[in-house]
Biopython code that builds the backbone (N, CA, C, O; Angstrom):
import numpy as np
from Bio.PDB.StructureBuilder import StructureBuilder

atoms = [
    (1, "UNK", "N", (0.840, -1.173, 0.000)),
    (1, "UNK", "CA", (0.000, 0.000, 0.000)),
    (1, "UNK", "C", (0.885, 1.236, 0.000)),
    (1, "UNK", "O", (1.830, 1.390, 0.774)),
    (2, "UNK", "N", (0.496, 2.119, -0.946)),
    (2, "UNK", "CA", (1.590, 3.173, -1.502)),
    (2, "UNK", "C", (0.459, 4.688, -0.852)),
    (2, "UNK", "O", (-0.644, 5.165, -1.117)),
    (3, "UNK", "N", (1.796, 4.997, 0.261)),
    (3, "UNK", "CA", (0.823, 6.591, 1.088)),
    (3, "UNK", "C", (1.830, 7.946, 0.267)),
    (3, "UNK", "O", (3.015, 8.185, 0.035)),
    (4, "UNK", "N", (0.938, 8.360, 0.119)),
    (4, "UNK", "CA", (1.961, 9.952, -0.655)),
    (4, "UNK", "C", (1.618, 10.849, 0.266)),
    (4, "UNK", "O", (0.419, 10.782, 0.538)),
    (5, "UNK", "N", (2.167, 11.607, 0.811)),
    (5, "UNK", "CA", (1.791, 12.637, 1.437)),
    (5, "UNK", "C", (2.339, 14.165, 0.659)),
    (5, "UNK", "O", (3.432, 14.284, 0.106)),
    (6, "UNK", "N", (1.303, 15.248, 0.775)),
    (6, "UNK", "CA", (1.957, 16.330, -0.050)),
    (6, "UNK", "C", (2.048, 17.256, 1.310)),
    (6, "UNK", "O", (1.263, 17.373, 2.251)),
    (7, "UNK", "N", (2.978, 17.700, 1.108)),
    (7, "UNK", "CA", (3.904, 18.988, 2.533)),
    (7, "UNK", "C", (3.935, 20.605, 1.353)),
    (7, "UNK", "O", (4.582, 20.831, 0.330)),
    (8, "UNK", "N", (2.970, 21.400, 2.082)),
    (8, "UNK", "CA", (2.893, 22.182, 1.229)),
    (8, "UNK", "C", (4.225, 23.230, 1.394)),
    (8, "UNK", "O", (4.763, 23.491, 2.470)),
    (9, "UNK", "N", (4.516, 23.621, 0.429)),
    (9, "UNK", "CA", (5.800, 24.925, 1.069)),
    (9, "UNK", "C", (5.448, 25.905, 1.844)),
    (9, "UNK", "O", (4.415, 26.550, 1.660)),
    (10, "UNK", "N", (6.526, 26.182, 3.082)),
    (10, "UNK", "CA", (6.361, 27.442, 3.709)),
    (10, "UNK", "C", (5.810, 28.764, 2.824)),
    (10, "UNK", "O", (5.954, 29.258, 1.706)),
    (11, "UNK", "N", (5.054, 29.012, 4.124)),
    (11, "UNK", "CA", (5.032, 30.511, 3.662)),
    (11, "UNK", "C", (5.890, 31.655, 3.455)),
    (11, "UNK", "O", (6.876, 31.556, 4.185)),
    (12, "UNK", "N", (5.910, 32.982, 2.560)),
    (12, "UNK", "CA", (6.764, 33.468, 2.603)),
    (12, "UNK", "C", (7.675, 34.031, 4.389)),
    (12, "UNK", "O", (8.802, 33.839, 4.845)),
    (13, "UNK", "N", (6.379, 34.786, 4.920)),
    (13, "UNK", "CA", (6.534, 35.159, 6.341)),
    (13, "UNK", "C", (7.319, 33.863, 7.093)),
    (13, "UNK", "O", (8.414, 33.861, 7.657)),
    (14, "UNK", "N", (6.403, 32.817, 6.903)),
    (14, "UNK", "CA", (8.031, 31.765, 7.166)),
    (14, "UNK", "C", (8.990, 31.734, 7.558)),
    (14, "UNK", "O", (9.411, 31.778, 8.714)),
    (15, "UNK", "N", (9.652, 31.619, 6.218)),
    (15, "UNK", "CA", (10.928, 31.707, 5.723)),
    (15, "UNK", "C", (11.822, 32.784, 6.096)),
    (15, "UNK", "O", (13.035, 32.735, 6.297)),
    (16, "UNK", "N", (10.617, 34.263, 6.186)),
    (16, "UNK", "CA", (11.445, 34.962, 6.207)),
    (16, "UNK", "C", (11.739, 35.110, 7.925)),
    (16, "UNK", "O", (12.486, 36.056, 8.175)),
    (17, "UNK", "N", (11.395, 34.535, 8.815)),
    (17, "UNK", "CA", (11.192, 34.446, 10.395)),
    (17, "UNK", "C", (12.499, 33.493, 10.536)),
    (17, "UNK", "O", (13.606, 33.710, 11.028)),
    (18, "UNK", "N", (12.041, 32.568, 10.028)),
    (18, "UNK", "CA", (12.964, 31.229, 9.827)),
    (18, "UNK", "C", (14.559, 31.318, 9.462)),
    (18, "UNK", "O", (15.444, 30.663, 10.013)),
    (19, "UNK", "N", (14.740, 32.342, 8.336)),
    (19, "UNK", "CA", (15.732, 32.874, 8.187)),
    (19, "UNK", "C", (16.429, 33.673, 8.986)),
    (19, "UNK", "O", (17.656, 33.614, 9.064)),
    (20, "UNK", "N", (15.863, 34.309, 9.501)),
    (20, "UNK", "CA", (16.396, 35.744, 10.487)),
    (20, "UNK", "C", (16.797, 34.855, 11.671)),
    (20, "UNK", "O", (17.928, 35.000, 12.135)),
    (21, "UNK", "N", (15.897, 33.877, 12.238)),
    (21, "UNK", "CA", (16.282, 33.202, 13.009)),
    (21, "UNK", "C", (17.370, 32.018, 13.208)),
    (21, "UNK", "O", (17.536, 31.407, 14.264)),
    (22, "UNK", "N", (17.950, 31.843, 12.226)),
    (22, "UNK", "CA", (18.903, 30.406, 11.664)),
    (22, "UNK", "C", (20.067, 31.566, 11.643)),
    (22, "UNK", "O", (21.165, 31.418, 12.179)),
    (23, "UNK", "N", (19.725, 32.526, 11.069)),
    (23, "UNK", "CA", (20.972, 33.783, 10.386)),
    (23, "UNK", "C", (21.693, 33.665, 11.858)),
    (23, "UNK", "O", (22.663, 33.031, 12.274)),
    (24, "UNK", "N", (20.622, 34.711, 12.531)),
    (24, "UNK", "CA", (21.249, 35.471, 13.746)),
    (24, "UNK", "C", (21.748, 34.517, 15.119)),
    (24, "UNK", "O", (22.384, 34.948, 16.081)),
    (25, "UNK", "N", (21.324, 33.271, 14.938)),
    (25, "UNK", "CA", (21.844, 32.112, 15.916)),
    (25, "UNK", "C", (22.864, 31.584, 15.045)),
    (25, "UNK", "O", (23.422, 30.815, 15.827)),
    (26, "UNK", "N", (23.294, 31.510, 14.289)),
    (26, "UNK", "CA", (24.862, 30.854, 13.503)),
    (26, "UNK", "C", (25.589, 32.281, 14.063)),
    (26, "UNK", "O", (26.493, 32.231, 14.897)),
    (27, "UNK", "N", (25.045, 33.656, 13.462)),
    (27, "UNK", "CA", (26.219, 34.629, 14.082)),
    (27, "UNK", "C", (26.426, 34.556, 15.567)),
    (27, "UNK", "O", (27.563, 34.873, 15.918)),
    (28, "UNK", "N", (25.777, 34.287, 16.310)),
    (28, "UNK", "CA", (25.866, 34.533, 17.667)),
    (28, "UNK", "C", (26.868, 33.696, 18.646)),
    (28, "UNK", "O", (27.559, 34.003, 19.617)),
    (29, "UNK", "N", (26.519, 32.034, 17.652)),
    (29, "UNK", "CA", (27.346, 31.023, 18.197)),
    (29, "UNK", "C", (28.537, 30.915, 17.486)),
    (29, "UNK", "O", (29.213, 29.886, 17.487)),
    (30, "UNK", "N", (28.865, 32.060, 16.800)),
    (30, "UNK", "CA", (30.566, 31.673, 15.786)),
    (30, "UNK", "C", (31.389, 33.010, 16.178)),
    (30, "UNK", "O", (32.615, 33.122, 16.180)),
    (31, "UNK", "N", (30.365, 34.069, 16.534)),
    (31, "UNK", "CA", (31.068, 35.030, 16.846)),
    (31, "UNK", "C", (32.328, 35.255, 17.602)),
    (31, "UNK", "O", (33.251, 35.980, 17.231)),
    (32, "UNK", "N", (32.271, 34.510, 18.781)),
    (32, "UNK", "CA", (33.283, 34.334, 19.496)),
    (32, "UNK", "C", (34.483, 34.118, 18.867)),
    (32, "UNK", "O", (35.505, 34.795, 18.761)),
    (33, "UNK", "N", (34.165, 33.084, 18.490)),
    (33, "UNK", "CA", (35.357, 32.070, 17.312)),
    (33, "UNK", "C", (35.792, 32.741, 16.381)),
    (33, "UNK", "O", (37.021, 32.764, 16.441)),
    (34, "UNK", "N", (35.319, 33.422, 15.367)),
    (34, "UNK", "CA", (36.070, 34.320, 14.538)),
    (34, "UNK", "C", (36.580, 35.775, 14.985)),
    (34, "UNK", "O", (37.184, 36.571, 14.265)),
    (35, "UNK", "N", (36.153, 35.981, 16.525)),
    (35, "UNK", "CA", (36.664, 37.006, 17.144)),
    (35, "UNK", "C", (38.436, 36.547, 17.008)),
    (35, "UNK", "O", (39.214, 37.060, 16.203)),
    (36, "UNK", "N", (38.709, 35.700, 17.795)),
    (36, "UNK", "CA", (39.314, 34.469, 18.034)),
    (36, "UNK", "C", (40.391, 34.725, 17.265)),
    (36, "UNK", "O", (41.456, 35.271, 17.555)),
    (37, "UNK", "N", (39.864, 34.117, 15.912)),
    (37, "UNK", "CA", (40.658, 33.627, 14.979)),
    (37, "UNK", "C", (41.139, 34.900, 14.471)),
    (37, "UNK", "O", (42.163, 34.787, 13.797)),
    (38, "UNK", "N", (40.682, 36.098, 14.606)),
    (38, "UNK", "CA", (40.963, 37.114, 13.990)),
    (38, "UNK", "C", (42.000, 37.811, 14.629)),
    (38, "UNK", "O", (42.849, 38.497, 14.058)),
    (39, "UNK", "N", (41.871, 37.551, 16.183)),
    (39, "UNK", "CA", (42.846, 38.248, 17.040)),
    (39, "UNK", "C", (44.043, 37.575, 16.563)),
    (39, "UNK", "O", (45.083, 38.159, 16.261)),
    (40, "UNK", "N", (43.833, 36.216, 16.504)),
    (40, "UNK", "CA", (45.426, 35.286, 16.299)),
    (40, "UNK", "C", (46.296, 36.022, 14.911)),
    (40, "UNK", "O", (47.512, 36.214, 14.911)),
    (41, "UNK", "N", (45.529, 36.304, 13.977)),
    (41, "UNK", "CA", (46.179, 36.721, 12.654)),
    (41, "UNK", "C", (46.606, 38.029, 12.908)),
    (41, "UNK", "O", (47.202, 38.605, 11.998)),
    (42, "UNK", "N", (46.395, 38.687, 14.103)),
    (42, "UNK", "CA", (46.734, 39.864, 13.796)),
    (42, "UNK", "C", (48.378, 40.204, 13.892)),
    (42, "UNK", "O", (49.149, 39.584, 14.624)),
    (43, "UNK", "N", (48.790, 41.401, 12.938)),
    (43, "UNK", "CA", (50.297, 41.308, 12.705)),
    (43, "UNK", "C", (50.825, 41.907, 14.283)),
    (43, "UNK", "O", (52.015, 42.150, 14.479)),
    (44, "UNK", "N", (50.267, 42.011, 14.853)),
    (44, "UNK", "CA", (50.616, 42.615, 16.171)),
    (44, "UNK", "C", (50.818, 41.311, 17.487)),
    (44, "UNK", "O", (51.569, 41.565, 18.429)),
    (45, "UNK", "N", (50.312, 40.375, 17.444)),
    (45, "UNK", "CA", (49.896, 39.120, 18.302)),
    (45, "UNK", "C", (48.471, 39.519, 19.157)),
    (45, "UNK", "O", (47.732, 40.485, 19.346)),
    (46, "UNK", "N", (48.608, 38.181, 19.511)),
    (46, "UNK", "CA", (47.396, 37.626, 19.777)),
    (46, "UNK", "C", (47.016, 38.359, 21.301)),
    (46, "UNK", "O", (45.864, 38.622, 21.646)),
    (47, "UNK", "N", (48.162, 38.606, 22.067)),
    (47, "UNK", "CA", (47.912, 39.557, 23.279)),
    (47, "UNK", "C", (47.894, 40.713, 22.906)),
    (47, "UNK", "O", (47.242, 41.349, 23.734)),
    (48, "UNK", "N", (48.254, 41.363, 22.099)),
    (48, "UNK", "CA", (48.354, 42.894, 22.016)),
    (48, "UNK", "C", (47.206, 43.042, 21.006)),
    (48, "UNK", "O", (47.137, 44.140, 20.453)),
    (49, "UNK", "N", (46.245, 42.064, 20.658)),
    (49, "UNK", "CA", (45.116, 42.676, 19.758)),
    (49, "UNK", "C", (43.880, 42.346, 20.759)),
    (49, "UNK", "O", (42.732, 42.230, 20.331)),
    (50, "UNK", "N", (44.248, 42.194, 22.246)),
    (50, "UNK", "CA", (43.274, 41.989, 22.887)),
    (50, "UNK", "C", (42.656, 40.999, 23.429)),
    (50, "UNK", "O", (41.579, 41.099, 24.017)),
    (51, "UNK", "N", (43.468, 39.691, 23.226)),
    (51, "UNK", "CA", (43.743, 38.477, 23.656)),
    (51, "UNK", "C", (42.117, 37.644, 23.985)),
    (51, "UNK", "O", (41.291, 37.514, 23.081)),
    (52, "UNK", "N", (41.928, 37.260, 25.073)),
    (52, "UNK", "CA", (39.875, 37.317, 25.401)),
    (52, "UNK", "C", (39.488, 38.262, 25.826)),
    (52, "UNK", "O", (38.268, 38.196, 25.981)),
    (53, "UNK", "N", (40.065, 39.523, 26.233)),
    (53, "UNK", "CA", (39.134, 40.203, 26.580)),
    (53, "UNK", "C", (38.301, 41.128, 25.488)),
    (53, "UNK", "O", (38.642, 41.479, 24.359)),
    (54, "UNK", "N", (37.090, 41.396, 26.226)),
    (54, "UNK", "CA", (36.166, 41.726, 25.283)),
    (54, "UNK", "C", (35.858, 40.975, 24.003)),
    (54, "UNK", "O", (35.650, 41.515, 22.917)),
    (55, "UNK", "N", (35.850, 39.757, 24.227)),
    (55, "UNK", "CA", (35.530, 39.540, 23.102)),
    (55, "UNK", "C", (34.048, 39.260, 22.316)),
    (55, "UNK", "O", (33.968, 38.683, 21.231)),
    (56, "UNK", "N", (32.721, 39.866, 23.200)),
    (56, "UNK", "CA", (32.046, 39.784, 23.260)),
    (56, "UNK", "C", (31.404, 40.963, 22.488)),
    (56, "UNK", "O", (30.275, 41.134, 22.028)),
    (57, "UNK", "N", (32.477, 41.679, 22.509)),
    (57, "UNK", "CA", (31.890, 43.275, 21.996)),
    (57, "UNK", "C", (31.540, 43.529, 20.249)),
    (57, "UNK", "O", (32.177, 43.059, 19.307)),
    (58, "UNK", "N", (30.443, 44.334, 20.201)),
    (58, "UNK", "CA", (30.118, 44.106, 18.611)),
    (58, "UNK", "C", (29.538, 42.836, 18.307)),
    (58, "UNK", "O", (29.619, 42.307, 17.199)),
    (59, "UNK", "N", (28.876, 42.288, 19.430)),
    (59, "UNK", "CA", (27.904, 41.043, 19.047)),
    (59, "UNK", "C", (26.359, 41.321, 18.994)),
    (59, "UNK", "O", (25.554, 40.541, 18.487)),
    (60, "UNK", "N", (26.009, 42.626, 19.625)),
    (60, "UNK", "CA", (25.189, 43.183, 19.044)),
    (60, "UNK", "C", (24.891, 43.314, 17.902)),
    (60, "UNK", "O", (24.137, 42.550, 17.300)),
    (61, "UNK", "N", (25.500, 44.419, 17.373)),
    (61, "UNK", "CA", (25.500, 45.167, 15.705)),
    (61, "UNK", "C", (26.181, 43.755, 14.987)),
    (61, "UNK", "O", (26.698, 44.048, 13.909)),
    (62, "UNK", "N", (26.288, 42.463, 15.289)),
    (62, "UNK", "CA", (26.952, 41.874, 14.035)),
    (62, "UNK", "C", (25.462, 40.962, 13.899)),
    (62, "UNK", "O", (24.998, 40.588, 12.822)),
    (63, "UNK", "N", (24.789, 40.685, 15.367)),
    (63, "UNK", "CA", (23.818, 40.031, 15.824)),
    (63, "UNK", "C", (22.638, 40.521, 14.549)),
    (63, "UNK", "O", (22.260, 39.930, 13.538)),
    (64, "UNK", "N", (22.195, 42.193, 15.270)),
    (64, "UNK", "CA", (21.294, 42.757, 14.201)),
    (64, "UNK", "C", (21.305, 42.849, 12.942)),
    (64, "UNK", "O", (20.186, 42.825, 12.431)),
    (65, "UNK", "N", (22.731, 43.008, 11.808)),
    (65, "UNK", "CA", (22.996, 43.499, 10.601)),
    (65, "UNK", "C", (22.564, 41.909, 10.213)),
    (65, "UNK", "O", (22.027, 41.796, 9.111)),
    (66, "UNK", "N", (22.745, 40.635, 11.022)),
    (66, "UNK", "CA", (22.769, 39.524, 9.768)),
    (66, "UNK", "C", (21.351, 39.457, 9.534)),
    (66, "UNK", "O", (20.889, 39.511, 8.394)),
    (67, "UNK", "N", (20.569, 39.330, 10.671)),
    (67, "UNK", "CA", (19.112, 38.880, 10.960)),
    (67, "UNK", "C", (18.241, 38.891, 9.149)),
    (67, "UNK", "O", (17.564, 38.045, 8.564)),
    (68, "UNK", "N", (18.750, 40.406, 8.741)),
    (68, "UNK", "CA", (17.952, 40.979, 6.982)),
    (68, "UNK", "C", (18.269, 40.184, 6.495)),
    (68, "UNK", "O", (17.496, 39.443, 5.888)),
    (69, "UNK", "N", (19.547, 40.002, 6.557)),
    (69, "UNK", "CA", (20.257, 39.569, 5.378)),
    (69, "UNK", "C", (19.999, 38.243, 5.401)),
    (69, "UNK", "O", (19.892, 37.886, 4.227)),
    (70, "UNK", "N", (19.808, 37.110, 6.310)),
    (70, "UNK", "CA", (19.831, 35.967, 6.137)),
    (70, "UNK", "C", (18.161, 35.416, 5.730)),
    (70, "UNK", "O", (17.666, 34.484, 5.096)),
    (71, "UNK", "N", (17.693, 36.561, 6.481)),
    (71, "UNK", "CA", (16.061, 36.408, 6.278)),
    (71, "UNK", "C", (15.806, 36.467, 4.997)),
    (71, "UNK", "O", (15.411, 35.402, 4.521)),
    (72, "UNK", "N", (15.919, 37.548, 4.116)),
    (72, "UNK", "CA", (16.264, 37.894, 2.562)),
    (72, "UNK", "C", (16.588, 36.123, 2.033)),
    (72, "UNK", "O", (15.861, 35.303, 1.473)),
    (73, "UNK", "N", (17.605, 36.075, 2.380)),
    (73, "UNK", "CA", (18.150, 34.497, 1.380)),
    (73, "UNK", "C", (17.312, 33.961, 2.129)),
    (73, "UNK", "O", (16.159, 34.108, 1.724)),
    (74, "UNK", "N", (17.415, 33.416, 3.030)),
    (74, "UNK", "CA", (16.343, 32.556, 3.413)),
    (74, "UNK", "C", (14.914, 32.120, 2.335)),
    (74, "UNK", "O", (14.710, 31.146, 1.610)),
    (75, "UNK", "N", (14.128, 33.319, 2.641)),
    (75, "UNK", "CA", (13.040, 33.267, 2.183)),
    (75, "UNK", "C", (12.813, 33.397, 0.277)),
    (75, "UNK", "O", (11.847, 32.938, -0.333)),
    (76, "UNK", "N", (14.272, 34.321, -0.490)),
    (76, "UNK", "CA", (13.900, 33.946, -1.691)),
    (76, "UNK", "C", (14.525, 32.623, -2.414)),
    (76, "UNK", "O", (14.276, 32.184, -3.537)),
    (77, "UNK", "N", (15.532, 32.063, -1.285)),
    (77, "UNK", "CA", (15.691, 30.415, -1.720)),
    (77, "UNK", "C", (14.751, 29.406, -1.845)),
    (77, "UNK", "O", (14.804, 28.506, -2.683)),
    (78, "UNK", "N", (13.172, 29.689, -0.310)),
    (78, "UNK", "CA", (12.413, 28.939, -0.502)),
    (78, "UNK", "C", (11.551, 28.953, -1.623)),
    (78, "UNK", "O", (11.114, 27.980, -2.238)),
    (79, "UNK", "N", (11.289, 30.535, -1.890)),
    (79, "UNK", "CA", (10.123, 30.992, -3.310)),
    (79, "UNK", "C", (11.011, 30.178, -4.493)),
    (79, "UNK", "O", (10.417, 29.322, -5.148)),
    (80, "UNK", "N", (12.266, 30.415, -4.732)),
    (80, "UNK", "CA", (12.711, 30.080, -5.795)),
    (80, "UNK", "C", (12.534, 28.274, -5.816)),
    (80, "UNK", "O", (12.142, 27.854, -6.905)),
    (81, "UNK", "N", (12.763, 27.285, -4.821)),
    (81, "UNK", "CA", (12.987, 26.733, -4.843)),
    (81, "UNK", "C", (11.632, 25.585, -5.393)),
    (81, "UNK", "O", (11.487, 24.619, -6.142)),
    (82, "UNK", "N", (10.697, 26.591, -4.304)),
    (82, "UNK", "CA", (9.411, 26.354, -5.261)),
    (82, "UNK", "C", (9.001, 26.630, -6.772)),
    (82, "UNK", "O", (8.092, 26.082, -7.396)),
    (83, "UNK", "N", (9.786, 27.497, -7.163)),
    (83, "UNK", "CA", (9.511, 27.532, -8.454)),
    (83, "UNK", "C", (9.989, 26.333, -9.493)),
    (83, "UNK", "O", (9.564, 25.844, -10.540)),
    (84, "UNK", "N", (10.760, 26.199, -8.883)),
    (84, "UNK", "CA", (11.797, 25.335, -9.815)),
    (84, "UNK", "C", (11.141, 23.874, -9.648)),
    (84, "UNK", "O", (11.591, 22.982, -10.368)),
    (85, "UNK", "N", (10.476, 23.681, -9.067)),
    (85, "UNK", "CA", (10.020, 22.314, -8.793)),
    (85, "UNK", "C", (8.999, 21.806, -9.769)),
    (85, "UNK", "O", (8.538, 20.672, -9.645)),
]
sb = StructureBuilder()
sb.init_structure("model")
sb.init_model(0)
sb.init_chain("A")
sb.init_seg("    ")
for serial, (resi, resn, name, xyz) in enumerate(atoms, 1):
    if name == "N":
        sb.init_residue(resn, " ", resi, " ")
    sb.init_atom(name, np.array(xyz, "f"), 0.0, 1.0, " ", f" {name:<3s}", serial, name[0])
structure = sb.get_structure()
């Protein structure tokens, strides 16, 4: 016995929630880490660019700026993706 089920696509509002939300939790949990990694490269060393401290700072404004932007892709990957189907 053959069951099909049809899963309709998200909505746009969705996607675009969905996005903002996937965006701004990947920046939040990597932030640290490319704080990190950024201090290490610096031509100065890794203590004199501020070593851990503060490294928390500007997790705000990096927090807010992705939220659009990921929401944006997010949501015209799903429209498109529907199209294409």
């Amino acid at each position: 016995k053959s069951t099909t089920s049809t899963v309709s696509p998200p909505s746009f509002l969705t996607s675009l929630v969905a996005g903002g939300i996937a965006g701004t939790s990947v920046d939040v949990a990597l932030f640290p880490i490319d704080t990190v990694k950024t201090r290490l490269q610096a031509p100065q060393g890794f203590v004199a660019a501020g070593g851990f401290r503060g490294i928390y700072n500007g997790l705000g404004a990096a927090a807010a700026g992705s939220a659009p932007g990921a929401a944006l892709f997010f949501s015209v990957y799903e429209v498109s993706a529907c199209l294409t189907d």
